[in-house]
N, C-alpha and C positions, 0 to 999 in steps of 0.2 A: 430570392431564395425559393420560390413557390417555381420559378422557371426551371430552376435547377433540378427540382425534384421531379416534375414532369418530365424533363428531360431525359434521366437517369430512369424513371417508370416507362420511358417509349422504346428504350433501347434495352433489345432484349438478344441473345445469342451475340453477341459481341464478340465473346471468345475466340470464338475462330477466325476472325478478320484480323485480330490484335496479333495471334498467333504467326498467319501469314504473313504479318509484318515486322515483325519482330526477328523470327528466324531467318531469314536472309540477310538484315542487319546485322543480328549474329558472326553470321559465317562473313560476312564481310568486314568485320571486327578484324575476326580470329587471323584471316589472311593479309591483312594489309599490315595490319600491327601488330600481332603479336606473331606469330610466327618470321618475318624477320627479324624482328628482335631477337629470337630466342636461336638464330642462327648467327645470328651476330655475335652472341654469347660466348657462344662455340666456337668459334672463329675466333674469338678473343680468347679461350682456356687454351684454344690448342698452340697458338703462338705463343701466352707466358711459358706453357710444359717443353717450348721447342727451344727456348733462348739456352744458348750455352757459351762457354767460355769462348769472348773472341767475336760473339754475335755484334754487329752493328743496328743500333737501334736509338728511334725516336722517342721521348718524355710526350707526356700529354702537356708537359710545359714548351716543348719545342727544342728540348736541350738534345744535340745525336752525339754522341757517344759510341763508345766501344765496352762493350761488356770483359771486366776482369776477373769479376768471380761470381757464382752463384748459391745462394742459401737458400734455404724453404718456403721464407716469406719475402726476401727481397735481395736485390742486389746490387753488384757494387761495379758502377760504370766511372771510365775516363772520358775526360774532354777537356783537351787542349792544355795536359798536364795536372788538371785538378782529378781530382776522386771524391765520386757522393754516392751514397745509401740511398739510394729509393726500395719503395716498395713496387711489387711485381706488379700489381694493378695500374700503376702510372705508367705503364709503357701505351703507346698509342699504339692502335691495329692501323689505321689506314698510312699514317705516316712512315710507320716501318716497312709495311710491305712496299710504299713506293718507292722507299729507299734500296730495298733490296727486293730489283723484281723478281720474277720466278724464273727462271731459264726454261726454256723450252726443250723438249729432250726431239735433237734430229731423229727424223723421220728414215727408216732405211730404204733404200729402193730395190 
């Protein structure tokens, strides 16, 4: 205990070493993890707002379907003659788009 306290009485101005190291951790936080998270977000609102009648799409279970109808909170897909109610959050982002790539708009010359 008496180490401790010596210790803690040698070290004086600390602050700004802590600070130095800290802030770069920080920011190396904010970039790695949260900020694609929070694009991923976005990428996932913008695809349920896009689904519409007739959309082919993947379940976060794996189920692909054909979208029949759409409501506020959820909707209502076919596969393979059956029909289920899911909600809009169960649709998978990366599974869908692989399903339905993006086209690429020709280039004019």
């Amino acid at each position: 205990m008496n180490l401790t306290l010596l210790q803690a009485a040698a070290t004086k101005g600390g602050g700004w070493e802590q600070m130095i190291f800290f802030v770069p951790m920080i920011a190396i936080f904010y970039f790695f993890m949260i900020r694609p998270q929070m694009k991923k977000q976005k990428d996932q609102k913008k695809l349920i707002e896009s689904i519409e009648k007739g959309s082919k799409i993947v379940t976060l279970g794996g189920i692909q379907a054909k979208v029949v109808e759409v409501h506020e909170a959820h909707l209502i897909i076919e596969s393979e003659g059956t029909r289920l109610r899911i909600n809009k959050s169960a649709v998978s982002l990366e599974a869908t788009q692989a399903l339905n790539p993006v086209k690429k708009e020709e280039t004019k010359k």
